[in-house]
C-alpha positions as CSV (number, residue, x, y, z in Angstrom):
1,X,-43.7,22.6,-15.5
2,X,-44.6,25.9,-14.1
3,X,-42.7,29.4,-13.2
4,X,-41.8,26.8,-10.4
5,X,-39.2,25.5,-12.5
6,X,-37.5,28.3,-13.6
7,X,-34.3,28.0,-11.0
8,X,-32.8,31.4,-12.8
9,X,-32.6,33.0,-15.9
10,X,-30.1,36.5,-16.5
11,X,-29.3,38.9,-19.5
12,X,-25.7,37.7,-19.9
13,X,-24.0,40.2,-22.2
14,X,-22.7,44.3,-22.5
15,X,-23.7,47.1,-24.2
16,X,-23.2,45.9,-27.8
17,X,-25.0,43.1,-29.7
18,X,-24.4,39.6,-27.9
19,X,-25.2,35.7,-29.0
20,X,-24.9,32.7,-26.9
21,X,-24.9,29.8,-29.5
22,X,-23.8,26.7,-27.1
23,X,-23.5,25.8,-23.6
24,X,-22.5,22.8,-21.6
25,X,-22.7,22.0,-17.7
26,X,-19.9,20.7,-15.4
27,X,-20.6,18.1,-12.5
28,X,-21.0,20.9,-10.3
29,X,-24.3,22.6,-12.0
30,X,-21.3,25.4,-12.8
31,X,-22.9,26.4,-16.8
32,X,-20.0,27.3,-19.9
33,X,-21.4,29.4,-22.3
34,X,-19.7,30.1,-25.8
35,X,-21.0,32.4,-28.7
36,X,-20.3,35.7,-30.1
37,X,-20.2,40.0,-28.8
38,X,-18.9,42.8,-29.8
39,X,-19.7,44.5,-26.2
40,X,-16.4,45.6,-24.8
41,X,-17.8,45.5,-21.2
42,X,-18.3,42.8,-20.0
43,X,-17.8,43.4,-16.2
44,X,-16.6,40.4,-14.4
45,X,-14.0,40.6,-11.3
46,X,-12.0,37.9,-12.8
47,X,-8.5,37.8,-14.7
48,X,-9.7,36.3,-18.3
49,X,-7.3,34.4,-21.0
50,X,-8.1,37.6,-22.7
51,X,-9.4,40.4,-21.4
52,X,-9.9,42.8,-24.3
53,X,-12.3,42.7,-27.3
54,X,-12.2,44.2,-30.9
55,X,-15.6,45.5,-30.7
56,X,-16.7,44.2,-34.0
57,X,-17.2,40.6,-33.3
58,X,-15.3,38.2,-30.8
59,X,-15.7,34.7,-29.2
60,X,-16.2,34.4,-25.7
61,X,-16.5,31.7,-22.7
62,X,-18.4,33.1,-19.6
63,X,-18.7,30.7,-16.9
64,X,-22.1,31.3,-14.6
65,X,-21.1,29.2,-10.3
66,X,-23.3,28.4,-8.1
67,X,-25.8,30.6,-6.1
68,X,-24.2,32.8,-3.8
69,X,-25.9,35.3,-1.7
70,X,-28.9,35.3,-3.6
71,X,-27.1,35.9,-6.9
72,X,-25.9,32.9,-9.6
73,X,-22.4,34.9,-10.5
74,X,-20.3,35.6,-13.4
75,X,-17.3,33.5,-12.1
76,X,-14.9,33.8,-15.5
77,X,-15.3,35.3,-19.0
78,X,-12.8,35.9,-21.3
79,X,-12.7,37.2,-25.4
80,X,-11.2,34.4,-27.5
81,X,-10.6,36.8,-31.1
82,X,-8.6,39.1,-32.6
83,X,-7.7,42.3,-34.1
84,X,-10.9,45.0,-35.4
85,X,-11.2,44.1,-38.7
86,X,-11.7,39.9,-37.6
87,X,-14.7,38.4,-36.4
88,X,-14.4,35.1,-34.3
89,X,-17.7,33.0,-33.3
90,X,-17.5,30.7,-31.0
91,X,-19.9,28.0,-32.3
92,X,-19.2,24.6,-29.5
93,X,-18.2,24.1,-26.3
94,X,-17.4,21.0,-23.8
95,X,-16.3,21.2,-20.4
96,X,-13.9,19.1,-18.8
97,X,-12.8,17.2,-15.1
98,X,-11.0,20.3,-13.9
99,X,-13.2,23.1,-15.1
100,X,-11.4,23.9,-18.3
101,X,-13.2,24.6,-21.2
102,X,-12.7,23.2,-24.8
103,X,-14.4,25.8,-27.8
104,X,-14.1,25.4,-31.2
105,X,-16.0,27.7,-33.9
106,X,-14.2,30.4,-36.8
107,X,-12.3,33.3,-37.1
108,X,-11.1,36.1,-39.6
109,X,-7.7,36.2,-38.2
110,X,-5.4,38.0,-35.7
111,X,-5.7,35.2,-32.9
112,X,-3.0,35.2,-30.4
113,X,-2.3,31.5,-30.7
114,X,-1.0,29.9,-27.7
115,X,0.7,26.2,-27.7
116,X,-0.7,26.0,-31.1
117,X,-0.5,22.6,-33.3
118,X,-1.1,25.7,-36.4
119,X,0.3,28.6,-35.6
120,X,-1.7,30.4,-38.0
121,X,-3.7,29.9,-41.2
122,X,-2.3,27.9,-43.9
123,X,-2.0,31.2,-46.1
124,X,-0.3,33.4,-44.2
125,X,3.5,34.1,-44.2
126,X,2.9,35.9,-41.1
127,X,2.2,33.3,-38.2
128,X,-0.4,35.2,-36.4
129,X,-2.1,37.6,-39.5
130,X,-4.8,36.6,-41.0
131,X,-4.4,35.6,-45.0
132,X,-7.7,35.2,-46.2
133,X,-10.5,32.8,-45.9
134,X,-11.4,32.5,-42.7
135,X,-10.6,29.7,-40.1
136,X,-12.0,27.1,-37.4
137,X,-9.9,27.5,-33.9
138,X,-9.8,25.4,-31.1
139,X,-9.3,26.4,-28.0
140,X,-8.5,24.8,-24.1
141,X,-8.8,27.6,-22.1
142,X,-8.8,26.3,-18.1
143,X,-11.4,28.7,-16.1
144,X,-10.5,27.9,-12.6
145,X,-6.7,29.9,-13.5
146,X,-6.1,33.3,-14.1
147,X,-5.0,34.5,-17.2
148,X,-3.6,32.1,-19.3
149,X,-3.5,29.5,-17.2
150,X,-1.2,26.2,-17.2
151,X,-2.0,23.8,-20.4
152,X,-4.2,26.4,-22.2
153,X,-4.0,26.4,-26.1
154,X,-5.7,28.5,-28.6
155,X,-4.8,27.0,-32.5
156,X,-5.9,27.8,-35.9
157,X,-7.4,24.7,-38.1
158,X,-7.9,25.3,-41.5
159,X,-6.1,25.7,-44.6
160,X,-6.7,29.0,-46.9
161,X,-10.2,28.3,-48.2
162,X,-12.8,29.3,-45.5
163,X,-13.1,26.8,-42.6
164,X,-15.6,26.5,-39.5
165,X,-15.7,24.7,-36.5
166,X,-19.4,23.2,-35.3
167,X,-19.1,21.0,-32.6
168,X,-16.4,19.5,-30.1
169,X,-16.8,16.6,-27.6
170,X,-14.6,14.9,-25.3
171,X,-13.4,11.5,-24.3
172,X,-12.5,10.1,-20.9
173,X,-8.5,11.0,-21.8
174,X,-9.6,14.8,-22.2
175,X,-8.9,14.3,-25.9
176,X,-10.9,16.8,-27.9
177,X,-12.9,15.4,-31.6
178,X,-13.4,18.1,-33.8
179,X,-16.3,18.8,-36.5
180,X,-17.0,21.5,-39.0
181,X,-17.1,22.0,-42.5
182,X,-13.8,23.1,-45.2
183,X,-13.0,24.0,-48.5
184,X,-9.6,24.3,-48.2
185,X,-7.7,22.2,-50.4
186,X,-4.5,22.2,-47.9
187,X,-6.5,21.3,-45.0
188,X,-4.5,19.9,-42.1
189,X,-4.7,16.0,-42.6
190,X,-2.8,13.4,-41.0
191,X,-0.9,10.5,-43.2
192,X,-3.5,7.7,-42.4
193,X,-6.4,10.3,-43.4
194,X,-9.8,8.1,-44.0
195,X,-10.3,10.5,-47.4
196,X,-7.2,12.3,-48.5
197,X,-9.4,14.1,-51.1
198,X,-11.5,17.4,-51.0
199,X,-14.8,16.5,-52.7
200,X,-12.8,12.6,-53.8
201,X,-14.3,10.1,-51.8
202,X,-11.6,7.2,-52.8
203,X,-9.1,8.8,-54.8
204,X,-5.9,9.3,-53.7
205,X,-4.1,11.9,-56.1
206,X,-6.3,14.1,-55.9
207,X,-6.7,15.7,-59.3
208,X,-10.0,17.0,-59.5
209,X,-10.5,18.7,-56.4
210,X,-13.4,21.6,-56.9
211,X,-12.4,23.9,-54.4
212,X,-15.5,25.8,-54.6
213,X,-17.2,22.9,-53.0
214,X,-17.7,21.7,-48.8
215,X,-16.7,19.1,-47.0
216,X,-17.0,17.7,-43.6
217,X,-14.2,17.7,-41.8
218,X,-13.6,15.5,-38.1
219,X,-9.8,16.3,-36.7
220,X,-8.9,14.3,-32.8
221,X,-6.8,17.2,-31.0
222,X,-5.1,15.4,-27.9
223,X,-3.7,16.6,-25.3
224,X,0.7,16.1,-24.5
225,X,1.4,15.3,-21.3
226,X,5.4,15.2,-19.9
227,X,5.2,12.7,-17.1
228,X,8.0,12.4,-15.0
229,X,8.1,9.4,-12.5
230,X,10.4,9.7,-9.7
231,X,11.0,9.1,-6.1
232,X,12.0,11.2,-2.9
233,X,16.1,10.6,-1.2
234,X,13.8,9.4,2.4
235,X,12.4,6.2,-0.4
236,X,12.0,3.4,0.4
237,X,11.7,3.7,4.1
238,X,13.2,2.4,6.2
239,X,16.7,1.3,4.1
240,X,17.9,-1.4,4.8
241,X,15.0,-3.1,6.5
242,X,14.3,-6.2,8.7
243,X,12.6,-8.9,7.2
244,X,9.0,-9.7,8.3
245,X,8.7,-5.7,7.9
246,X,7.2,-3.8,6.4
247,X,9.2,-1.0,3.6
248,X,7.8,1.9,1.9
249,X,8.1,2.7,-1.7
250,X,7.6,6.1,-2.5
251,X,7.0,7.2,-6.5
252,X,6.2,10.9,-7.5
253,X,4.5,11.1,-10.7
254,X,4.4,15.0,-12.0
255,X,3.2,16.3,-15.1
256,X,6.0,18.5,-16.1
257,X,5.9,21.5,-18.3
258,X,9.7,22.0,-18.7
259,X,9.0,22.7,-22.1
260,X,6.3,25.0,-22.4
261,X,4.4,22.9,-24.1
262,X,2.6,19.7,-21.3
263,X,-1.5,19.9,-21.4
264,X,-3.4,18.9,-18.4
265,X,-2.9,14.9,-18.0
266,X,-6.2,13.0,-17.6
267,X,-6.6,9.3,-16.8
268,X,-3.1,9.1,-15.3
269,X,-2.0,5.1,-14.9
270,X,1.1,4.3,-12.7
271,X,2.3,0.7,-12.8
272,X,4.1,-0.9,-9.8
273,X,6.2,-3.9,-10.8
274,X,7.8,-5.8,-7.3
275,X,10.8,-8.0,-7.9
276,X,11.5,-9.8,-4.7
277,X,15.2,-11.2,-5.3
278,X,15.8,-15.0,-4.2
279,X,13.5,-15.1,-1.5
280,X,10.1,-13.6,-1.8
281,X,7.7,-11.9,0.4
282,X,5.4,-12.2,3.1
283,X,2.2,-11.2,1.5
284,X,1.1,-9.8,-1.6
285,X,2.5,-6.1,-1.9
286,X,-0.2,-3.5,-1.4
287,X,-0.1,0.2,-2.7
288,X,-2.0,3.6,-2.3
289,X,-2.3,7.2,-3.6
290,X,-0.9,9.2,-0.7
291,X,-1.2,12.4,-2.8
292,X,-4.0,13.6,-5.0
293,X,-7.1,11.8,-6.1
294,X,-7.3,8.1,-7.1
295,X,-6.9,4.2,-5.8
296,X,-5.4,1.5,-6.4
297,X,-6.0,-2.1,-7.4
298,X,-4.7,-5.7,-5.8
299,X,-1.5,-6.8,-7.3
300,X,-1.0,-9.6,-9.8
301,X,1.6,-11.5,-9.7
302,X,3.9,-8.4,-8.6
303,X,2.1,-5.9,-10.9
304,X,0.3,-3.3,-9.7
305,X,-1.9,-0.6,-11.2
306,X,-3.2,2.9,-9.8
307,X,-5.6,5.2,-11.5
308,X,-5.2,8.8,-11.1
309,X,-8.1,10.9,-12.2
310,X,-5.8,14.2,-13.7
311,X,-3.3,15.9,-13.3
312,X,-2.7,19.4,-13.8
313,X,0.2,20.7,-15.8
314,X,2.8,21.3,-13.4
315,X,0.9,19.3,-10.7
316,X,2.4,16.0,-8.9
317,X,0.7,12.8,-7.4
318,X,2.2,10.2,-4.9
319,X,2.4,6.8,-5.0
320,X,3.1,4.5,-2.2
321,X,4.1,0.8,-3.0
322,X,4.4,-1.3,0.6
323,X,6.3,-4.6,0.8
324,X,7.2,-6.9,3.5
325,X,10.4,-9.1,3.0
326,X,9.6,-12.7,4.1
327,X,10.9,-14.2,6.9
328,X,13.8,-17.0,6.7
329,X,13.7,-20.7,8.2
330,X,16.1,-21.0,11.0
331,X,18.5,-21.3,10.5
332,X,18.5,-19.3,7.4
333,X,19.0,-21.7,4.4
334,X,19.8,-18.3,2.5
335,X,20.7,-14.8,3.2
336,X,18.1,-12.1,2.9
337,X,18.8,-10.2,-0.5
338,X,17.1,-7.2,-2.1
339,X,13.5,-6.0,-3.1
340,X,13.3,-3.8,-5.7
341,X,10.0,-1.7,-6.6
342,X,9.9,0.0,-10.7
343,X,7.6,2.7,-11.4
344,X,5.9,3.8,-14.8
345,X,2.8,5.9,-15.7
346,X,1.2,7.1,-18.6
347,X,-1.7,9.7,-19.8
348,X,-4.3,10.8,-22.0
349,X,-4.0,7.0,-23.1
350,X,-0.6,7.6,-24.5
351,X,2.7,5.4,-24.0
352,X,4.4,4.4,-20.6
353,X,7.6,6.7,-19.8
354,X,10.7,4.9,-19.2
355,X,10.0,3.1,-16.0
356,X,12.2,4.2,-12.6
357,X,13.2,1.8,-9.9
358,X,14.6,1.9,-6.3
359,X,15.8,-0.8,-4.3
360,X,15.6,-2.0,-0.9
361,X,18.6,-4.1,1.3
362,X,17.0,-6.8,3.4
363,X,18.7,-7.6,6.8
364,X,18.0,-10.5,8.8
365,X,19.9,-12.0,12.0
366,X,20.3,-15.4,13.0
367,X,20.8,-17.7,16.4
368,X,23.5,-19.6,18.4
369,X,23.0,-21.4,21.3
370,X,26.3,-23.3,23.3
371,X,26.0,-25.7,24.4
372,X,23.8,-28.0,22.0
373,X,23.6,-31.1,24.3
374,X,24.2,-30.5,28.4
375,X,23.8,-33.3,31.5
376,X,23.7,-31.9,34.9
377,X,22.6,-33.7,38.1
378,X,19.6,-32.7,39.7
379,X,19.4,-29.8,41.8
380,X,22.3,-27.9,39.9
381,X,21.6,-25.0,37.1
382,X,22.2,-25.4,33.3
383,X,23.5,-22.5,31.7
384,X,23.1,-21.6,28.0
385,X,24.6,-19.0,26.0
386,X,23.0,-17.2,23.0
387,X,24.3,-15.7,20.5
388,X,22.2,-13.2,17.9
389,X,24.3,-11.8,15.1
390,X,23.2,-10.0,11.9
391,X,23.3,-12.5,8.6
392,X,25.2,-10.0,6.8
393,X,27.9,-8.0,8.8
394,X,28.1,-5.8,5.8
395,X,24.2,-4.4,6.1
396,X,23.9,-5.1,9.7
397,X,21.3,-5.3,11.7
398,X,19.6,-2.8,13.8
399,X,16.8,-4.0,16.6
400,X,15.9,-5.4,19.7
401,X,16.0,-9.4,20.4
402,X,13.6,-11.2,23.3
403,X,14.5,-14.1,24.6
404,X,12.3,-16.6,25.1
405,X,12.8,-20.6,25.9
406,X,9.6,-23.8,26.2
407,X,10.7,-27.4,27.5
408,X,9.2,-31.0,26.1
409,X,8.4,-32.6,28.4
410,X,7.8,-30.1,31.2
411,X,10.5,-29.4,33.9
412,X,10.1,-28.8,37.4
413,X,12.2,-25.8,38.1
414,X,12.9,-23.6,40.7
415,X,13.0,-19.9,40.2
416,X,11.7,-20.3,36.8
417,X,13.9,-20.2,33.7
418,X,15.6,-16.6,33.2
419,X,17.5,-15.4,30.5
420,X,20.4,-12.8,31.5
421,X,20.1,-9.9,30.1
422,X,16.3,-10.0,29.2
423,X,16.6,-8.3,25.8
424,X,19.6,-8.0,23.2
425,X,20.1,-4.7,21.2
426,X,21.8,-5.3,17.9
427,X,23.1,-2.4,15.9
428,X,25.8,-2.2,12.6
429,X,27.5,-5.6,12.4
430,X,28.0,-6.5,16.0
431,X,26.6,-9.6,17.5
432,X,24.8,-9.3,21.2
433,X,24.6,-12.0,23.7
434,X,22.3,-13.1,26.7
435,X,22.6,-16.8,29.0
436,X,19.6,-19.0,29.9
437,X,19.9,-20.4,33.6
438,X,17.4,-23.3,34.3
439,X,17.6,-23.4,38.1
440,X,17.0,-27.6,38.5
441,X,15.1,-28.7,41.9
442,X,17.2,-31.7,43.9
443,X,14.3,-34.7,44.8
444,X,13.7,-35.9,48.0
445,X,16.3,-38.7,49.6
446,X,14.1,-42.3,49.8
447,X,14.1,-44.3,53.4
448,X,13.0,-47.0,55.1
449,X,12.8,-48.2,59.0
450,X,15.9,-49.0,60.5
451,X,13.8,-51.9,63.0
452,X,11.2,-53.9,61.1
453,X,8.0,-53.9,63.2
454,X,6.6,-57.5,61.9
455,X,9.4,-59.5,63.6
456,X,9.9,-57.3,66.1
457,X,6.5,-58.8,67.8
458,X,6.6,-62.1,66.2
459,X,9.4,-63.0,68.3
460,X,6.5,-62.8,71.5
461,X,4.2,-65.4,69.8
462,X,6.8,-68.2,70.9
463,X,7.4,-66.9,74.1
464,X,3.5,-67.2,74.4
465,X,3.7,-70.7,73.1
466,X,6.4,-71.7,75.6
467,X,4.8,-70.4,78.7
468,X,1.5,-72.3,77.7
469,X,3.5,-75.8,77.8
470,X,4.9,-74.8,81.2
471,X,1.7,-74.2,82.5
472,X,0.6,-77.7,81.9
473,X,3.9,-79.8,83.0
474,X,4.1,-77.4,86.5
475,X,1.2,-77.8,87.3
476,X,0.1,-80.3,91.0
477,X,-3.6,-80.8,90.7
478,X,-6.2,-81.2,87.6
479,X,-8.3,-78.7,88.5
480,X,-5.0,-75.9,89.3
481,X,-4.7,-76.6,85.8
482,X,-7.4,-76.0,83.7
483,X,-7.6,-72.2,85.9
484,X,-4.4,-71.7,84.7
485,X,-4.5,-73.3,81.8
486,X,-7.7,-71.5,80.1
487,X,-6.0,-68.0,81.6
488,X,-3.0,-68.7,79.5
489,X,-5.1,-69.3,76.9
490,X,-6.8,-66.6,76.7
491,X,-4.0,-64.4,76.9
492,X,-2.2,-66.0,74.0
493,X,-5.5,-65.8,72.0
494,X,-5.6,-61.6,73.0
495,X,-1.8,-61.5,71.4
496,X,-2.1,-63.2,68.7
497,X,-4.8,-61.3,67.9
498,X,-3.2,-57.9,68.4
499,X,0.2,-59.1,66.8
500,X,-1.4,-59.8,63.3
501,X,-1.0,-56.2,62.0
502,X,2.4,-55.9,63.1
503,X,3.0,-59.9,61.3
504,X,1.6,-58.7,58.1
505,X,3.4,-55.4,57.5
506,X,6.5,-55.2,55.7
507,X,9.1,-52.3,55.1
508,X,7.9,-49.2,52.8
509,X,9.7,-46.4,51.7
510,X,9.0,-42.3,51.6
511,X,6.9,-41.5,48.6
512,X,9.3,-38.8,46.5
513,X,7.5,-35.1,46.0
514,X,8.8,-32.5,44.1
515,X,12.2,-31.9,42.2
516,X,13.2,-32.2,38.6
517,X,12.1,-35.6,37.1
518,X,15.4,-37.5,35.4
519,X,15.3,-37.7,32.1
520,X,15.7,-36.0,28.6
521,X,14.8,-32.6,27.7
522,X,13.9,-31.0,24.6
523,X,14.2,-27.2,25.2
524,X,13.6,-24.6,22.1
525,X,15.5,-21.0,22.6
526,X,13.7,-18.4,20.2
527,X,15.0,-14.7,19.3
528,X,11.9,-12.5,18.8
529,X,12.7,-8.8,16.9
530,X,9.3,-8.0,17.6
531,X,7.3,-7.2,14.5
532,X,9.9,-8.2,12.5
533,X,11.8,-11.9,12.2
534,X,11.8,-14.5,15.1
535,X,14.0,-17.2,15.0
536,X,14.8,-20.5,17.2
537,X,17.5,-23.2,17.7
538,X,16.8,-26.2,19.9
539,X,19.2,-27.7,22.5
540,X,18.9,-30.9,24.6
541,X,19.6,-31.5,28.3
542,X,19.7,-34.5,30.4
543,X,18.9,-34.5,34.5
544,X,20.3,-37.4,36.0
């Protein structure tokens, strides 16, 4: 160990006689400190739950931060007693989430109660004067508010024998357990009390109660929070909204204090419950906390839950619940109808409050195209017209359409298909309205040769043939002949030869490029609101 380990160590008290008789640490190395004094000066620059002592003997919280400048400080102190002739002791402490401090221990009387589940001991006609006996207290006493701060309490628990609190602890709802020691038979029990009894384990008419005698005593103090689950005039947002986008759910959960009387809330649950009306959502609904600290979990089957860590009295958290309407088949088999979001939340582990909801309208539009079947020759334009109205002229719709067309097979056209205007603006109940031009391309004219090249030089072979067999009646000697004769030949072998191609080709015609095939075609027209629903209607047209 070592001095080394020493981090600090202070006098922590006044002029009088001072005990520190418990202590407990927050998550912040912050150090509560509960016990007795009967110094009256105390100096701390903070505004305590009670800021005057009796001088005799009274029960105080100081609260030592964090080093600052060198020094660890006195951050809070308060007295928790009562008039001179009392004595309080404050004998436990236990800290809590938001720096307040839970004490229990005993007093003579005189306390100041505040919020108090016992107004004042069980002897006295006179709420706040003591009436013999002595008394545990509990006490909440937050130490991050001045004064007496929103929440605190400050209660007797006893009955008129003498009563002391020991010990206090905590569970994760901020609920306080009590434990101490009484011989009062008219302790304060509750209805289902484990032992009914003073000094009568398992007897229930308690006849022979010694009332000079101790018992134990364990008492659960917790706390009452008001929650109050609502949700802003701008929730949900936006209203009404286009399917296949997204709404926001807004749900305020405060812990009210409208009667005096609401504790800090710990271990706040809100509960999301989505009803999507006929025809669903896109995706699962999400939610987050937009406003103080927690999270939230996946939803099941439309049920969502968010854990918010506390809530101080007269504080508020937000909610946000997001849904996206689903999109409808085209043409819409039904119309889009309403989603509707309920809110509940409880604290402290208590009971749900009465849940709240808020609804959402769903708008949708749908698509018309004129005509649905269309022949045009090619090399002329086929026109379209389109026709995007809201599903429900009551809700409306309000957004932008795109146009936007694709052909099976593909078409050869020329400019490329256009739509006239590009985009169609919808707002209220109106419809809006664009034309698709498809510009068809004419195809080339087919021809063939007006004078046929084949018997165009046939027609010499003949001739050839015929002057050969003049040659050889005409002629007066043998050996004129053969001359003439082989010439001749010759020359009809050279023709014949160079007639062949013209012999074996026969007409062909112009090979067509370009232009809009004939046939059938499947063209699909499709509205597109951008983020939000797209829908589609197909027409056919024939190119002759």
């Amino acid at each position: 160990m070592g001095t080394g380990s020493l981090v600090y160590s202070t006098y922590l008290g006044g002029s009088g006689n001072d005990s520190g008789l418990a202590i407990a640490v927050d998550s912040t190395s912050n150090a509560y400190v509960t016990g007795a004094t009967s110094s009256t000066d105390w100096i701390c620059s903070c505004d305590g739950f009670q800021s005057v002592g009796n001088g005799i003997g009274d029960a105080f919280i100081a609260k030592i931060g964090n080093q600052t400048v060198g020094v660890y400080p006195l951050n809070y102190f308060t007295y928790v007693g009562g008039p001179s002739s009392g004595i309080s002791v404050g004998n436990a402490i236990q800290v809590d989430s938001v720096q307040a401090v839970h004490v229990t221990g005993n007093t003579a009387g005189g306390l100041a109660t505040v919020d108090a589940i016992q107004p004042g001991p069980a002897s006295s006609y006179n709420g706040n004067v003591y009436g013999g006996g002595g008394n545990a207290f509990v006490a909440l006493i937050s130490t991050s508010e001045g004064g007496v701060g929103a929440g605190d309490y400050l209660t007797y628990l006893g009955g008129s024998g003498p009563d002391q609190g020991t010990g206090i602890a905590l569970d994760i709802y901020g609920t306080a357990y009590v434990a101490g020691n009484t011989q009062s038979l008219n302790f304060p029990l509750t209805a289902n009390a484990f032992q009914p009894c003073l000094d009568e384990p398992g007897i229930t008419n308690c006849t022979g109660d010694n009332s000079t005698a101790a018992d134990a005593f364990v008492s659960k103090i917790g706390a009452v929070s008001t929650l109050v689950v609502s949700y802003p005039t701008t929730s949900p947002s936006p209203n009404p909204v286009a399917a296949g986008t997204q709404a926001a759910f807004t749900f305020n959960i405060t812990n009210s204090n409208l009667t005096g009387a609401s504790d800090p809330a710990s271990q706040v649950v809100f509960t999301a419950n989505v009803n999507a009306a006929t025809n669903g959502l896109a995706s699962n609904p999400t939610a987050k906390v937009t406003s103080g600290t927690g999270n939230c979990g996946t939803a099941q089957q439309g049920v969502i839950s968010c854990f918010i860590q506390t809530l101080a009295v007269g504080a508020m958290a937000a909610v946000e619940v997001d849904v996206t309407p689903i999109i409808n088949p085209t043409p819409p088999t039904q119309e889009p109808t309403q989603v509707t979001v309920s809110g509940t939340a409880s604290a402290n582990g208590g009971p749900f409050v009465s849940a709240v909801s808020q609804q959402v309208n769903v708008v949708d539009f749908s698509i018309q195209a004129q005509p649905g079947y269309q022949t045009v020759a090619a090399g002329q334009p086929a026109t379209f017209n389109i026709q995007f109205c809201p599903t429900n002229t009551q809700r409306g719709y309000s957004g932008t359409i795109t146009s936007s067309q694709s052909t099976l097979p593909s078409m050869v056209t020329s400019p490329a298909p256009s739509f006239l205007p590009t985009s169609v603006p919808l707002s209220g109940s109106a419809c809006g309205f664009t034309a698709l031009t498809i510009p068809t391309v004419p195809r080339p004219v087919t021809q063939g040769s007006l004078l046929r090249r084949g018997s165009f030089y046939a027609t010499w072979l003949p001739i050839g043939g015929l002057s050969l067999v003049g040659l050889g009646i005409g002629a007066a000697g043998r050996r004129r002949r053969r001359r003439w004769l082989a010439g001749a030949l010759l020359g009809l072998i050279i023709g014949i030869i160079l007639l062949l191609p013209g012999c074996g080709s026969a007409s062909s015609a112009t090979a067509s490029q370009g232009g809009t095939a004939a046939g059938v075609y499947t063209i699909t027209i499709e509205g597109s609101a951008g983020t939000g629903a797209a829908h589609s209607q197909v027409v056919t047209l024939q190119v002759t």
